[in-house]
N, C-alpha and C positions, 0 to 999 in steps of 0.2 A: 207399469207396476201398480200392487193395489196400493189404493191408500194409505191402509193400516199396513206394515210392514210382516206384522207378527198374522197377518192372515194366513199364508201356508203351512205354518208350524202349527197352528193352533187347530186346523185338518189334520194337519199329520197327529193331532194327539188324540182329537177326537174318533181318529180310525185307528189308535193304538198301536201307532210306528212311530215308536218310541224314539228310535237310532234315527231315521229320518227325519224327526222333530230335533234332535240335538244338533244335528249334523246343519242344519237348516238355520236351527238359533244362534249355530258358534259361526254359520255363515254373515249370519246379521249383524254379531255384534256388538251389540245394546246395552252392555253393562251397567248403563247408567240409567235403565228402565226399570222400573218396578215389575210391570209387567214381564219381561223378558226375563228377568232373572226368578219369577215366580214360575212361569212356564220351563224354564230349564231344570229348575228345580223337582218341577212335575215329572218332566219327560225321563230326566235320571232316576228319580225314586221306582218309577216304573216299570224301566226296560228287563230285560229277562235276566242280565246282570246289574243288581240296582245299585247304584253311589250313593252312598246315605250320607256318607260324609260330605261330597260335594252340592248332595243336595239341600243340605243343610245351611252351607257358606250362601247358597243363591237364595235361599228363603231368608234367610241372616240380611242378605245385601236388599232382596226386595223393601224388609223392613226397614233398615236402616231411610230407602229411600223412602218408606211412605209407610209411616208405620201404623196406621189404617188400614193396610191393606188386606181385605177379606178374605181372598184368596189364599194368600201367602201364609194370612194365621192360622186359616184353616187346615191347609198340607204342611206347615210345621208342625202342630199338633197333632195331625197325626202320624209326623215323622219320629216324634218324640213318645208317641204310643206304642209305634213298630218298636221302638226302641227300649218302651220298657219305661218311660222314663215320664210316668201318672204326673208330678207336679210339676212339669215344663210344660207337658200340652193341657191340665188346668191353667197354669197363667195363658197361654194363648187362647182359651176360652175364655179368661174374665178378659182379656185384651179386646176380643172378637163381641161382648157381651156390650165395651163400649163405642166399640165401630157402627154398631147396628145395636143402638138400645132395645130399638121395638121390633125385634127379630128380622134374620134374612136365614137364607139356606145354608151360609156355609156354616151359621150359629148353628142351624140347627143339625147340619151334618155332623160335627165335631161331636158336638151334644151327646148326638148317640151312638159316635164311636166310641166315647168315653163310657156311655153306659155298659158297650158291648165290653169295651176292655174287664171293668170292673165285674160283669158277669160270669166271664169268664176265668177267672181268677187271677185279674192283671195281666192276661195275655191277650195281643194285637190279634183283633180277627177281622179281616175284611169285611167289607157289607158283601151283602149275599146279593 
């Protein structure tokens, strides 16, 4: 087996099979992984029928476990943008602002999904 456990799921998300990343994470497990539950998190927001609500409980649980985590504030905030809902994913941005004072990616991805929200008249729009 690999090392990292979360290595086939984390293919399966980066090839965009979503169902087989779920399927794979609720094989594993992990619940008590930051990671895990941030990846499950991902993989349901994503699939062609998205769980907003359960992906929400997993990003909820990532934080809970590690509430640093960059990942997690990241795709919460932007869960809470799909959602409509500008001052939830501003707090995950000033949360995300002291995970990574001196910038990282996911700061700056949220950044400007925020921006794009806002331009377009508070509604969630994917990156192009």
């Amino acid at each position: 087996p690999a090392a990292n456990p979360l290595v086939v799921a984390r293919a399966q998300i980066k090839a965009k099979q979503w169902d087989k990343a779920v399927a794979e994470l609720q094989r594993l497990g992990l619940q008590a992984d930051a990671d895990w539950n941030n990846l499950m998190g991902f993989a349901l927001r994503k699939k062609a029928a998205p769980d907003l609500a359960a992906a929400e409980r997993h990003y909820d649980a990532a934080l809970r476990i590690k509430p640093d985590h960059r990942g997690a504030l990241e795709y919460a905030g932007e869960l809470h943008l799909i959602k409509g809902d500008l001052p939830r994913a501003e707090q995950r941005l000033a949360a995300l602002q002291k995970a990574c004072p001196s910038g990282c990616e996911e700061l700056a991805d949220l950044k400007e999904d925020i921006g794009r929200f806002k331009a377009n008249g508070n509604k969630f729009v994917a990156q192009p």
